[in-house]
MISETOR-662949 format. One record per residue (C-alpha): residue number from 1; residue in one letter; x, y, z. Coordinates in steps of 0.5 Angstrom, whole numbers. Layout:
MISETOR-662949
<baro><seq>NUM</seq><type>A</type><c1>X</c1><c2>Y</c2><c3>Z</c3></baro>
...
END
This chain:
MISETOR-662949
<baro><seq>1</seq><type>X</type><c1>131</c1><c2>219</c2><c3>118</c3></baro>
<baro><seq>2</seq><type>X</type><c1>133</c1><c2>221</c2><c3>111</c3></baro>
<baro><seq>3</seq><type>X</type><c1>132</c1><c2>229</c2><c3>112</c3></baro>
<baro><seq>4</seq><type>X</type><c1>136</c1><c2>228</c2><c3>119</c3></baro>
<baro><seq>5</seq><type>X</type><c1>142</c1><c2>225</c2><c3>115</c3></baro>
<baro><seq>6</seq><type>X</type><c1>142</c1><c2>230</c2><c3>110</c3></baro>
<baro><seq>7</seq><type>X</type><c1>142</c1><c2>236</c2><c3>114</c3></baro>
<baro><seq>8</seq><type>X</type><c1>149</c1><c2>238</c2><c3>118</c3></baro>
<baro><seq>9</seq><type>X</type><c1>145</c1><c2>241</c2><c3>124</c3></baro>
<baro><seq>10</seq><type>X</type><c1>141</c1><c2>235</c2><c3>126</c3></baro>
<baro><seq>11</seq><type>X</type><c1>146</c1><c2>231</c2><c3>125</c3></baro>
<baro><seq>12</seq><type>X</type><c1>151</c1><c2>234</c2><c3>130</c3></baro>
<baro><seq>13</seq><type>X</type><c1>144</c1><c2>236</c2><c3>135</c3></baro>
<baro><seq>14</seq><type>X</type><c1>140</c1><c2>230</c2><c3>134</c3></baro>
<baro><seq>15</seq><type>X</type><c1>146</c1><c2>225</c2><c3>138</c3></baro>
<baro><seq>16</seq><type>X</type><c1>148</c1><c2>230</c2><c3>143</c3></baro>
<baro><seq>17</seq><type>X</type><c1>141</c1><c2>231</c2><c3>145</c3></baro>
<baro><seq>18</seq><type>X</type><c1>140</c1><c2>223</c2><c3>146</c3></baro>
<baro><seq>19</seq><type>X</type><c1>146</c1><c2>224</c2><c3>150</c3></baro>
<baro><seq>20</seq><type>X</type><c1>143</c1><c2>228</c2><c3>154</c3></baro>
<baro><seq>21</seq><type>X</type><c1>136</c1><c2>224</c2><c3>155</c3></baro>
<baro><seq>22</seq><type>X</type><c1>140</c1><c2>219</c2><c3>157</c3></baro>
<baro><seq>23</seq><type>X</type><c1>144</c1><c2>222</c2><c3>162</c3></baro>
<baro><seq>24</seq><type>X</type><c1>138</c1><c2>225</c2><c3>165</c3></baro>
<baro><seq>25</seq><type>X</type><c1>134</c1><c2>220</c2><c3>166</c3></baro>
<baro><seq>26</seq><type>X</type><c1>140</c1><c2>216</c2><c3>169</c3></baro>
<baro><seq>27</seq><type>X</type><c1>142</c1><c2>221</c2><c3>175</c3></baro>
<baro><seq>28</seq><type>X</type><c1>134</c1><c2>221</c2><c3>175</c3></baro>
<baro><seq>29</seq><type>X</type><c1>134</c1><c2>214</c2><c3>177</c3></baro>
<baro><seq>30</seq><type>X</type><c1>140</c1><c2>214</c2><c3>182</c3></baro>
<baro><seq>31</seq><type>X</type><c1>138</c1><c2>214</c2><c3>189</c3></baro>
<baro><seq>32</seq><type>X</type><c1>145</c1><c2>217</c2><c3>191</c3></baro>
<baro><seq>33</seq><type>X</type><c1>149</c1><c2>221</c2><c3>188</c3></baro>
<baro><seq>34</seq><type>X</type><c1>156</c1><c2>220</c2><c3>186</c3></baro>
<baro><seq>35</seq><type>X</type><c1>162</c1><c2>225</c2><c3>187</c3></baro>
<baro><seq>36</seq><type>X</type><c1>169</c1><c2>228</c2><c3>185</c3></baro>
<baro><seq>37</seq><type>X</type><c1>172</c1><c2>222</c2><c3>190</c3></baro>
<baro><seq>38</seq><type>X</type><c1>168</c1><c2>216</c2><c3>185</c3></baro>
<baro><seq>39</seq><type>X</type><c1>164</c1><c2>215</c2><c3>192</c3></baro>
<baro><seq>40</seq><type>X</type><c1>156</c1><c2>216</c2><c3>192</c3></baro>
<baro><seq>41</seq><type>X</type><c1>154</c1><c2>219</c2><c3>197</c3></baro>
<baro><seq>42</seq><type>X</type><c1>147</c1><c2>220</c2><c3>200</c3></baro>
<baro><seq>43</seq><type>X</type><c1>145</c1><c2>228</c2><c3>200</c3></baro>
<baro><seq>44</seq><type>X</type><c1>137</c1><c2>228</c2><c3>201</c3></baro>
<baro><seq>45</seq><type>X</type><c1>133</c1><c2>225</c2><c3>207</c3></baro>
<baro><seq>46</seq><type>X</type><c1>129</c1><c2>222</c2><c3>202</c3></baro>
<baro><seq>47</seq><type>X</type><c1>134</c1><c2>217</c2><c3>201</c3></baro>
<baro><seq>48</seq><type>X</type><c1>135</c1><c2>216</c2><c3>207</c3></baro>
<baro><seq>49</seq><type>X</type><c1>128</c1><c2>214</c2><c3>208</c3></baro>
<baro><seq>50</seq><type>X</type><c1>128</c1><c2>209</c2><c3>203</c3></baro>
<baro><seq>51</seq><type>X</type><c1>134</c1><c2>205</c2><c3>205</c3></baro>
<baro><seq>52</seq><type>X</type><c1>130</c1><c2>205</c2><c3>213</c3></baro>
<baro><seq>53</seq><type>X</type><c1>125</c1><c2>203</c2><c3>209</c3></baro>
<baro><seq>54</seq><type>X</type><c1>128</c1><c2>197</c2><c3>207</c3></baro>
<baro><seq>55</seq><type>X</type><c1>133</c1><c2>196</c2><c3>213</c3></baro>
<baro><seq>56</seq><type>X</type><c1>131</c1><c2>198</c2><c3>220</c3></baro>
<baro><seq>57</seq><type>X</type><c1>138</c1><c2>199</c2><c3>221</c3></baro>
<baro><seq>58</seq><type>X</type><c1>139</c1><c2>204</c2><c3>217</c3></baro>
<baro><seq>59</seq><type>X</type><c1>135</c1><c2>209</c2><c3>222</c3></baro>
<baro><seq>60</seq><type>X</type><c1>139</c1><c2>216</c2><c3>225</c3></baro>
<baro><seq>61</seq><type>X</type><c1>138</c1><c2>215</c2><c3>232</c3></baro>
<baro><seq>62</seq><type>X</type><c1>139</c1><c2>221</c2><c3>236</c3></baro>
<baro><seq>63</seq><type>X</type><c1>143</c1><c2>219</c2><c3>241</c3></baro>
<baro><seq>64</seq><type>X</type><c1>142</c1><c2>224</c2><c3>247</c3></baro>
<baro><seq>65</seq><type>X</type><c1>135</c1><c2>222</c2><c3>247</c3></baro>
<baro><seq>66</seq><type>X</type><c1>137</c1><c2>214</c2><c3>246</c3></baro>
<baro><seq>67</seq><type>X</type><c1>141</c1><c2>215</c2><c3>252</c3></baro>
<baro><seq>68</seq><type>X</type><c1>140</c1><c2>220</c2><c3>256</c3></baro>
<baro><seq>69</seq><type>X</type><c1>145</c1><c2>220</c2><c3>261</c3></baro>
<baro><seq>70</seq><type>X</type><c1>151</c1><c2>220</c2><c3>255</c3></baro>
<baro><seq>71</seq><type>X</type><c1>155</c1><c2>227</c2><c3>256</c3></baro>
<baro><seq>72</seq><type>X</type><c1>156</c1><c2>231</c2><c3>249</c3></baro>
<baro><seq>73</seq><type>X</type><c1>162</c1><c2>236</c2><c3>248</c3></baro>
<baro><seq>74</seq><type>X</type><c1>162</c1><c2>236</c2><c3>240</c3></baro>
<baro><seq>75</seq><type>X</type><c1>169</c1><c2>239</c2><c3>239</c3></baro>
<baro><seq>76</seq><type>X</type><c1>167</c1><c2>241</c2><c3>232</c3></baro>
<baro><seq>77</seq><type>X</type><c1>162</c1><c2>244</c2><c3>234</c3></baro>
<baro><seq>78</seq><type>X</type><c1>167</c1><c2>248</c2><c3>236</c3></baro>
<baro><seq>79</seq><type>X</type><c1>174</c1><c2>252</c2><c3>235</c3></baro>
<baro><seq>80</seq><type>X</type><c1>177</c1><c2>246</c2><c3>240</c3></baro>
<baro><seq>81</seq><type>X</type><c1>180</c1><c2>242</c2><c3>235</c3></baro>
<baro><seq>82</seq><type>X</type><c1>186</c1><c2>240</c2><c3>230</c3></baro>
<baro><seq>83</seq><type>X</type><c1>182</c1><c2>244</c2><c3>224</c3></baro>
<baro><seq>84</seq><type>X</type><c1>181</c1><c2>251</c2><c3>230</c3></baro>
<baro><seq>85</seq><type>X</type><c1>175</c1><c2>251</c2><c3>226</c3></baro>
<baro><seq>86</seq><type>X</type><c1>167</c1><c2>250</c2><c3>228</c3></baro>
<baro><seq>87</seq><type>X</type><c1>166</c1><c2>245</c2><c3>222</c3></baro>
<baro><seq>88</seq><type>X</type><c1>159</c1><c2>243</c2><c3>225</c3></baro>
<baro><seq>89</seq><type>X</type><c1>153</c1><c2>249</c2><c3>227</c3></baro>
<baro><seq>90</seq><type>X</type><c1>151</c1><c2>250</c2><c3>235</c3></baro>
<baro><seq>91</seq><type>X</type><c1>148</c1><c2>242</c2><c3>236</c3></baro>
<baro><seq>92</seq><type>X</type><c1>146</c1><c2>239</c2><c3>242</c3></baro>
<baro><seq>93</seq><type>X</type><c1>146</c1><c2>231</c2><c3>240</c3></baro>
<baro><seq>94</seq><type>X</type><c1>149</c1><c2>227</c2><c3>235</c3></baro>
<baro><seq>95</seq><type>X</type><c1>147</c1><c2>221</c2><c3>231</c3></baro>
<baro><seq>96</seq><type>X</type><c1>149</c1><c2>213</c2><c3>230</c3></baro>
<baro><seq>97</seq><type>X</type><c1>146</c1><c2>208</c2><c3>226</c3></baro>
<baro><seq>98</seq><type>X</type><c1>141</c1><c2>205</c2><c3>230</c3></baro>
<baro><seq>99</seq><type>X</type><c1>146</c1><c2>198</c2><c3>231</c3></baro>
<baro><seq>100</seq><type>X</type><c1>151</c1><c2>202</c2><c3>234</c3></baro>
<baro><seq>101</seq><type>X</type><c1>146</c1><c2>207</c2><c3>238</c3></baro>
<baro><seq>102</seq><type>X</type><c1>144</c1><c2>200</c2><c3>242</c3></baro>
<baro><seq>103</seq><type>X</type><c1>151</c1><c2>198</c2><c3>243</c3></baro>
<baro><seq>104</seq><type>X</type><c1>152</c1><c2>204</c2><c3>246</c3></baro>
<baro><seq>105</seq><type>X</type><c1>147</c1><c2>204</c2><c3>251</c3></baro>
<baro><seq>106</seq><type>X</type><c1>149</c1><c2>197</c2><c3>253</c3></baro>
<baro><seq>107</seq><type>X</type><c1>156</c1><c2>200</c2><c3>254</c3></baro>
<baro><seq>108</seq><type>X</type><c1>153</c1><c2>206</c2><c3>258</c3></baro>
<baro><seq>109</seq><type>X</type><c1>149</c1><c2>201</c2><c3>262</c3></baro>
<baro><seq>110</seq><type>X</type><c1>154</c1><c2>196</c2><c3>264</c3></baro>
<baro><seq>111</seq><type>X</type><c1>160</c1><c2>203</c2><c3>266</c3></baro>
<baro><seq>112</seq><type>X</type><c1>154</c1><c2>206</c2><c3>270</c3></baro>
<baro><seq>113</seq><type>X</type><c1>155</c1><c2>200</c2><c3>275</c3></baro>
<baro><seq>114</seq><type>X</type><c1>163</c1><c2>202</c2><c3>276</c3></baro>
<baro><seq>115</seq><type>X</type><c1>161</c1><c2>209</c2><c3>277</c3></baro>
<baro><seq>116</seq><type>X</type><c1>163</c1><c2>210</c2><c3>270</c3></baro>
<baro><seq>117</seq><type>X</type><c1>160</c1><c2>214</c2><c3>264</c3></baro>
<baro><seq>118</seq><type>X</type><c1>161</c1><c2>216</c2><c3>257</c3></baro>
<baro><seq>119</seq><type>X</type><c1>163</c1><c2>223</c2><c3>254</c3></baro>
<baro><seq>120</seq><type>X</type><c1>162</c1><c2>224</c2><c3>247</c3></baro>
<baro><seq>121</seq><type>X</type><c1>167</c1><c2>227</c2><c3>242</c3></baro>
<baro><seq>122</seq><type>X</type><c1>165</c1><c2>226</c2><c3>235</c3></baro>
<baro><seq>123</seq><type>X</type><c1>159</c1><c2>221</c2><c3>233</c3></baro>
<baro><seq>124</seq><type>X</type><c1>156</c1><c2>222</c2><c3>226</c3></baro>
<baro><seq>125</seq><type>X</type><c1>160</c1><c2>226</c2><c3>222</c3></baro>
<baro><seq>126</seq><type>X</type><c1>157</c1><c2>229</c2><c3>214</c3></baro>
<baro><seq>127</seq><type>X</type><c1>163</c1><c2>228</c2><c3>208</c3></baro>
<baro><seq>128</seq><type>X</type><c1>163</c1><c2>235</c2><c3>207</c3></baro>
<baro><seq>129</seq><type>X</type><c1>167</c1><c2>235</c2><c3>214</c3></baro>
<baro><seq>130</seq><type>X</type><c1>171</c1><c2>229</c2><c3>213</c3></baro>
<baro><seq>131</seq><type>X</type><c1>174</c1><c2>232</c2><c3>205</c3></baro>
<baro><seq>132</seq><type>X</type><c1>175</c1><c2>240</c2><c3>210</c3></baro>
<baro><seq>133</seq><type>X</type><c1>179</c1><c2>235</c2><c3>214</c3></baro>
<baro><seq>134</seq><type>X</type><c1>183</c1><c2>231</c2><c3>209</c3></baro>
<baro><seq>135</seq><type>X</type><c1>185</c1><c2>237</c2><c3>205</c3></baro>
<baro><seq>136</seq><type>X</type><c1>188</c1><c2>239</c2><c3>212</c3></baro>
<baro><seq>137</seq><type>X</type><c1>192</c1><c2>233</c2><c3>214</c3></baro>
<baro><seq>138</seq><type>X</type><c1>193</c1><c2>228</c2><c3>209</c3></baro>
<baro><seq>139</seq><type>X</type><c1>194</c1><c2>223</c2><c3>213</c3></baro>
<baro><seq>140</seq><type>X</type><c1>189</c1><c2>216</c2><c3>213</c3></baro>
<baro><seq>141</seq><type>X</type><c1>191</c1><c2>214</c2><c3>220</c3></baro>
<baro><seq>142</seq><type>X</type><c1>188</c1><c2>219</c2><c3>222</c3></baro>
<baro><seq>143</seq><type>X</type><c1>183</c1><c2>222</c2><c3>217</c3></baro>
<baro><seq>144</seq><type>X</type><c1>179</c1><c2>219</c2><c3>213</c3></baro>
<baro><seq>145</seq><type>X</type><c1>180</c1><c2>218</c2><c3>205</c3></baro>
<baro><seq>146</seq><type>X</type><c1>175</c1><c2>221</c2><c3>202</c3></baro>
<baro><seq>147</seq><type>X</type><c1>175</c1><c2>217</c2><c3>197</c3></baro>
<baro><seq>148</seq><type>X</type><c1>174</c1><c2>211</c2><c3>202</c3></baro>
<baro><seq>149</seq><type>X</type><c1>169</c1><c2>216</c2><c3>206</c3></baro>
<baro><seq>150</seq><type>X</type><c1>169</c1><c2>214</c2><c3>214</c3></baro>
<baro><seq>151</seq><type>X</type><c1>165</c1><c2>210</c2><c3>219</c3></baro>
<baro><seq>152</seq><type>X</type><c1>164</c1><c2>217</c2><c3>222</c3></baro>
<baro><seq>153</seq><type>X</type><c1>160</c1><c2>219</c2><c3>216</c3></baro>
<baro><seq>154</seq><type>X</type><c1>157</c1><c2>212</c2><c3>215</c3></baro>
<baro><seq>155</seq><type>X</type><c1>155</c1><c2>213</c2><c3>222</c3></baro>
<baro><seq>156</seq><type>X</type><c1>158</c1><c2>206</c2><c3>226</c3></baro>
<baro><seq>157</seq><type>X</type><c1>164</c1><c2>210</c2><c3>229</c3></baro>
<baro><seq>158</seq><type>X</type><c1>164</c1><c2>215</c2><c3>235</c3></baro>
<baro><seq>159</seq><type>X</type><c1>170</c1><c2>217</c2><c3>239</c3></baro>
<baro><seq>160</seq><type>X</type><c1>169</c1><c2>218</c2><c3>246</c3></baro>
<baro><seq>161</seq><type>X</type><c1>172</c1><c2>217</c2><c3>253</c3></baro>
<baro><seq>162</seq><type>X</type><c1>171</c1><c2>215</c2><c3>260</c3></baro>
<baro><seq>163</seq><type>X</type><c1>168</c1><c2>220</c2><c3>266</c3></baro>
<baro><seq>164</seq><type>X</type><c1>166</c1><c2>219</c2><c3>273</c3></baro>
<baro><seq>165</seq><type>X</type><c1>159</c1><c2>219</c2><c3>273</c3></baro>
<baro><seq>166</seq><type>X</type><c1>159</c1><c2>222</c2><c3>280</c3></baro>
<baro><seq>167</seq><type>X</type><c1>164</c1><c2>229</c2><c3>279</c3></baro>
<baro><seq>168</seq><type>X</type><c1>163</c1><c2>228</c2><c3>271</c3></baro>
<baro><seq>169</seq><type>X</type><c1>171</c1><c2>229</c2><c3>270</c3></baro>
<baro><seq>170</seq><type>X</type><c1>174</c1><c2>225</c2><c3>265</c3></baro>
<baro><seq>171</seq><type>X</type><c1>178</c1><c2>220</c2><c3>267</c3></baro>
<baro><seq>172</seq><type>X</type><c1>186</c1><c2>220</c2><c3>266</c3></baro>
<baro><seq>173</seq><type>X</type><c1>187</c1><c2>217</c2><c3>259</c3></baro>
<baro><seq>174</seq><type>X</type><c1>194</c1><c2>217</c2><c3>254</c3></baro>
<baro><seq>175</seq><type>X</type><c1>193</c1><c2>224</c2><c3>250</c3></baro>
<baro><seq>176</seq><type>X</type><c1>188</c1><c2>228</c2><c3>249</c3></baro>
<baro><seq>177</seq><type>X</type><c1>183</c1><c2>229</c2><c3>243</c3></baro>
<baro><seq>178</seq><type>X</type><c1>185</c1><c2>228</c2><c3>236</c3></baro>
<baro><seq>179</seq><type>X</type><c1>193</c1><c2>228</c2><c3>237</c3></baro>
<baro><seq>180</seq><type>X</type><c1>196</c1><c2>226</c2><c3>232</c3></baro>
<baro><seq>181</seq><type>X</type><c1>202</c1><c2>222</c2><c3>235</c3></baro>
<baro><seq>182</seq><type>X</type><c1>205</c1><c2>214</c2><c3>237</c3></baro>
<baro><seq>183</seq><type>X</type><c1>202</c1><c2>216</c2><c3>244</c3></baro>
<baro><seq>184</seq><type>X</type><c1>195</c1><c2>217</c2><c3>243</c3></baro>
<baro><seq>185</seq><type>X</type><c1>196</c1><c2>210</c2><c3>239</c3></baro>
<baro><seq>186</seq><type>X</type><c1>192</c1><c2>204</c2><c3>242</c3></baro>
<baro><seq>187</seq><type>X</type><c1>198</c1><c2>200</c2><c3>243</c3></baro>
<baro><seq>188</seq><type>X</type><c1>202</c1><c2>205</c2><c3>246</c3></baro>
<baro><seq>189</seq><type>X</type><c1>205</c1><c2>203</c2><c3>253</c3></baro>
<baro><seq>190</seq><type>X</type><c1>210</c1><c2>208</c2><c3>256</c3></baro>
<baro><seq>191</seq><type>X</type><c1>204</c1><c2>210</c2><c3>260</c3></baro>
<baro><seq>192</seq><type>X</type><c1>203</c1><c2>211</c2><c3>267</c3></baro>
<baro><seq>193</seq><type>X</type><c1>199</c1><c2>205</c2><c3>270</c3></baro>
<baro><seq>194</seq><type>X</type><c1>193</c1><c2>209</c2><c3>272</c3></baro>
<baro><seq>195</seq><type>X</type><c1>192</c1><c2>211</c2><c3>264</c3></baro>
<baro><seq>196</seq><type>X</type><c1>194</c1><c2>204</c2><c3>262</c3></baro>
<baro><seq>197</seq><type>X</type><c1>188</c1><c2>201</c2><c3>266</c3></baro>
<baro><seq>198</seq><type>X</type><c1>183</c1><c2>207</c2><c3>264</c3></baro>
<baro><seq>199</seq><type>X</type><c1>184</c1><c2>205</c2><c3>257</c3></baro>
<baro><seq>200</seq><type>X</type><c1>184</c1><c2>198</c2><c3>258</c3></baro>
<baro><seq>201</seq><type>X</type><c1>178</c1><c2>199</c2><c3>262</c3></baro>
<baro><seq>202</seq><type>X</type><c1>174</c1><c2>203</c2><c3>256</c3></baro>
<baro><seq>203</seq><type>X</type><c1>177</c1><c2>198</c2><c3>251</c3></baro>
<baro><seq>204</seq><type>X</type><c1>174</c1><c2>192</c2><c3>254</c3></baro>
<baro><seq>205</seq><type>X</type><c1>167</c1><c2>195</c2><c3>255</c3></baro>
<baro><seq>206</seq><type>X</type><c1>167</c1><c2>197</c2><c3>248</c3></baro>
<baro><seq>207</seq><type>X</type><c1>169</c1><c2>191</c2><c3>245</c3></baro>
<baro><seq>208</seq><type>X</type><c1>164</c1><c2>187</c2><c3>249</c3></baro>
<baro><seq>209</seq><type>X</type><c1>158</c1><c2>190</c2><c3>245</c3></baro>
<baro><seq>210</seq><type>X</type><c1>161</c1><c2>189</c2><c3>238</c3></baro>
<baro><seq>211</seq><type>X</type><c1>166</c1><c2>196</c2><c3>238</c3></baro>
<baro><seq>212</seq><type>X</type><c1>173</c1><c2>196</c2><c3>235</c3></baro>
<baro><seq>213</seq><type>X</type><c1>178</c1><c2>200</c2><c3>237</c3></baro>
<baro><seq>214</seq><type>X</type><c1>182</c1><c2>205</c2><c3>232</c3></baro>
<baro><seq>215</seq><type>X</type><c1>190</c1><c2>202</c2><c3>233</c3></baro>
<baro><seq>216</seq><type>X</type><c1>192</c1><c2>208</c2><c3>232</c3></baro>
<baro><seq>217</seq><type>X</type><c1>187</c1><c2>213</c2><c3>236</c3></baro>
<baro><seq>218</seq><type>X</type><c1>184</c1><c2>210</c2><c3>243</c3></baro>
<baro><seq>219</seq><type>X</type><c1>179</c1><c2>215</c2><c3>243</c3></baro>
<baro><seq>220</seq><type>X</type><c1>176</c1><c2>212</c2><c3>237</c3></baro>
<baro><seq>221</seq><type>X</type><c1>171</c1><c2>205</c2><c3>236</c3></baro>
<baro><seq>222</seq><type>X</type><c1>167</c1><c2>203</c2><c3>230</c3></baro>
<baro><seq>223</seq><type>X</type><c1>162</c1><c2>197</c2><c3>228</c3></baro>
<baro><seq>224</seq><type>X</type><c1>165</c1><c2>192</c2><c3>223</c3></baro>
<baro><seq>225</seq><type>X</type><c1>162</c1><c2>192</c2><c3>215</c3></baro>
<baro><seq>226</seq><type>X</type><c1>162</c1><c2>198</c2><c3>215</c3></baro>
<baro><seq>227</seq><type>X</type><c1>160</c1><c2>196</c2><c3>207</c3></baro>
<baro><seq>228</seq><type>X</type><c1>153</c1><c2>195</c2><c3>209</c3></baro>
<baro><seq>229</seq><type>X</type><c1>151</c1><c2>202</c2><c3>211</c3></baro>
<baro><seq>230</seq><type>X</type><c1>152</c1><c2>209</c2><c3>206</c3></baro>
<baro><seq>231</seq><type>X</type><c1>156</c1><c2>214</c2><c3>206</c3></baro>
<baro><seq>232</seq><type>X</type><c1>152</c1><c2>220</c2><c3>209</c3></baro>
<baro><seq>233</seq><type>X</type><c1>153</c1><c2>228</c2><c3>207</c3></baro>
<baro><seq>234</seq><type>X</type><c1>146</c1><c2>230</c2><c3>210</c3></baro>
<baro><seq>235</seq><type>X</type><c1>147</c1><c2>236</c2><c3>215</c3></baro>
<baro><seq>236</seq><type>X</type><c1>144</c1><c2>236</c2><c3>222</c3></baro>
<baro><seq>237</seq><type>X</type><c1>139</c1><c2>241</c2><c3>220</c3></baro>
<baro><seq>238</seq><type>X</type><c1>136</c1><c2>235</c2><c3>215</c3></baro>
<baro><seq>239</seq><type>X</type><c1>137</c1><c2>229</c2><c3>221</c3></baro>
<baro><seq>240</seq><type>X</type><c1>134</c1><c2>233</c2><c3>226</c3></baro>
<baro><seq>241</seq><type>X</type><c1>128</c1><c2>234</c2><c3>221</c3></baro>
<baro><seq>242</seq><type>X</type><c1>127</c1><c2>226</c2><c3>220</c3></baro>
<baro><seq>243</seq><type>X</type><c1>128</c1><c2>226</c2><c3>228</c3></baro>
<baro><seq>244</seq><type>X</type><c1>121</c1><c2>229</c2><c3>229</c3></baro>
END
């Protein structure tokens, strides 16, 4: 220690490389990685199969194969949307945490009886996606804070509307997808009775199995305590190989 002390070299050296020892064993140690926003995010599938290990809840499910019956049109898979940008890659399914895929399904289960089905516009949605938005909009009444991150990217929120089962036309509802104005709110009433009972109907079902309706997007339902599921930054691409 003497000899270290006496030559100027190590005694500049010797306390960065401790520095650097300590910072590589600690992000060696986290499961999940923390970005720019303070958020951690989850970004390989090894984590995620450490947190399904633990809770059974924590499972991706691939709702097409949950719920045969569900109609996907996946906007950002699309140029169809606010961003007029293809934000996801060619998909055919989506995914939800295993607590909001069954709720789903007891949701298209009890709509079929009406005649009625569901339409999926959004579901699971990666971090990196929801940062692009951000970035464009700026608005937390309709774009999730990064440094929040959102139900979508945890997996519990899917936007969606109502169709009829028998001609697979969507139902008359306040607005289409992502409009951003005081129509598209769930309390907006200067509508026409037809979309006032549409909605209402798309509610009640919803809420019944646990959802809670956006006040400021009718399209958009999420489970509650959204703490106890992680933010998810893995592509379709790493899901669809867990999903095997």
């Amino acid at each position: 220690m003497k000899w270290i002390l006496r030559n100027k070299f190590w005694l500049h050296f010797f306390p960065l490389t401790v520095f650097m020892l300590f910072i590589s064993l600690s992000l060696f140690s986290q499961s999940k990685v923390s970005n720019n926003n303070g958020l951690s995010t989850v970004n390989h599938i090894r984590e995620l199969s450490n947190e399904i290990a633990k809770n059974p809840d924590n499972q991706m499910i691939n709702v097409k194969k949950a719920i045969p019956s569900i109609v996907l049109d996946l906007k950002y898979a699309t140029t169809n949307n606010f961003m007029h940008q293809k934000l996801y890659p060619p998909v055919k399914t989506t995914y939800l945490r295993s607590p909001a895929a069954v709720a789903l399904k007891k949701v298209v289960e009890e709509l079929a009886v009406q005649g009625l089905g569901i339409k999926i516009w959004d579901a699971y949605r990666p971090y990196a996606v929801t940062k692009l938005m951000w970035e464009k909009i700026k608005d937390p009444r309709y774009v999730a804070d990064p440094s929040k991150g959102s139900g979508h990217n945890r997996g519990i929120s899917v936007d969606l509307t109502l169709i009829n089962l028998s001609t697979g036309e969507e139902l008359s509802m306040p607005t289409g997808f992502d409009n951003f104005s005081d129509t598209a709110h769930a309390l907006f009433s200067s509508l026409p009775p037809e979309i006032l009972t549409n909605r209402k109907v798309l509610k009640t079902v919803m809420e019944k199995y646990g959802f809670i309706q956006l006040e400021t997007e009718w399209w958009h339902f999420y489970l509650p305590h959204s703490s106890d599921f992680s933010v998810l930054n893995l592509s379709f691409k790493q899901l669809r190989k867990m999903d095997k």
